[in-house]
C-alpha angles and dihedrals in degrees: 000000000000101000079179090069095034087044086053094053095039089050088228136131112196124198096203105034084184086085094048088054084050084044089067100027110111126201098253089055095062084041094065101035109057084192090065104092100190140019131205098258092095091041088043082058092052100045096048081056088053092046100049092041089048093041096054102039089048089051091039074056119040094027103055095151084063120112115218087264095053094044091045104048088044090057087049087052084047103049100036117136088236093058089039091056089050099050083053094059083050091070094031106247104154088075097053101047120104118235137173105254089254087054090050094042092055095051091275090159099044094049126111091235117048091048083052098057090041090047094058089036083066100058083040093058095042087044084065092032102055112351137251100293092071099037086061084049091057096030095046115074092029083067084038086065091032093055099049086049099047084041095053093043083042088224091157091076121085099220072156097077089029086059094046091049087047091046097048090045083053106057105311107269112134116222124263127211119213131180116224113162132029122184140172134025120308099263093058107023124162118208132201115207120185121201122221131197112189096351084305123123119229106153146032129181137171127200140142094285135044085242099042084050093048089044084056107043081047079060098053094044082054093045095048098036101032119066120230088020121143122250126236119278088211116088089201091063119079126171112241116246098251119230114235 
């Protein structure tokens, strides 16, 4: 592994590289390898406690016409394992974790799960490495950028939930989320998502993540089903013409 190469598109220079290696090394990787001390999932601990800590006091601080709710459901976009995991493919990290071969041969390196614990085993490791000081200096502007993107796709807000009362006010059918289209490489896909009430499509929505897509097709159903509901910001999300 060239930390040389990982450090550069992190942006990061570590003291001690020893914790980056923790950083990617996955459970099933020790497991395999008697030789591996020590896996992420401490570091993983650590770092979730730095995000959430660094996330809230930078949105307590940059967002001050913000109410508790607002503040509170933007840090859980921010910090959701799905837009963690693709902050992580945008550094590649995928390529850099270390798995157990079953792990790798299953997609491993491409699942949700796995980035976003790296991910947060990172700011964990450079927490230790070189305090928090410069772990706000590298975080900050990333959910600078984060926060203007989940704010214009207004995927802090759960149309999701808002669509299903609706629904089951309506009749009782609870919405279904379908994708239907996946595009781009795997550090920058774009997925489409379509919504469906009864069998019925009334929604569809792309964005960056399988759960921005399906917020904002839930937009779009409200938009299309529920009078005096607001449209989608987002051009690339239309409601569906329902079938009657």
């Amino acid at each position: 592994m060239d930390f040389n190469q990982l450090q550069a598109r992190l942006g990061m220079q570590f003291h001690n590289p020893a914790l980056l290696e923790q950083a990617l090394t996955h459970s099933s990787y020790r497991n395999e390898n008697p030789g591996c001390k020590a896996d992420n999932e401490r570091l993983e601990f650590l770092g979730d406690a730095v995000l959430d800590l660094v996330t809230a006091r930078y949105l307590y601080t940059h967002h001050p016409a913000l109410d508790e709710g607002e503040l509170t459901r933007l840090r859980a976009a921010l910090v959701r394992t799905e837009h963690l995991a693709e902050v992580a493919r945008s550094f590649e990290l995928g390529g850099a974790l270390r798995v157990g071969r079953g792990e790798a041969e299953t997609g491993g390196r491409a699942r949700d799960t796995l980035l976003c614990c790296a991910f947060e085993a990172i700011l964990g490791a450079l927490y230790l490495d070189s305090g928090e000081a410069v772990v706000c200096a590298w975080l900050e502007p990333l959910l600078a950028q984060q926060s203007a993107i989940i704010m214009a796709g207004q995927e802090h807000l759960d149309s999701k939930s808002e669509l299903q009362e609706w629904a089951q006010a309506n009749g009782g059918a609870t919405p279904v989320y379908t994708t239907i289209d996946e595009q781009g490489p795997d550090h920058a896909k774009q997925f489409t998502v379509q919504v469906l009430i009864g069998g019925k499509p009334h929604g569809t929505g792309s964005g960056r993540s399988k759960q921005a897509a399906a917020q904002l097709a839930a937009q779009a159903a409200l938009h299309a089903l529920v009078p005096g509901s607001n449209p989608p910001r987002s051009p690339s999300s239309t409601p569906a013409t329902p079938s009657r």
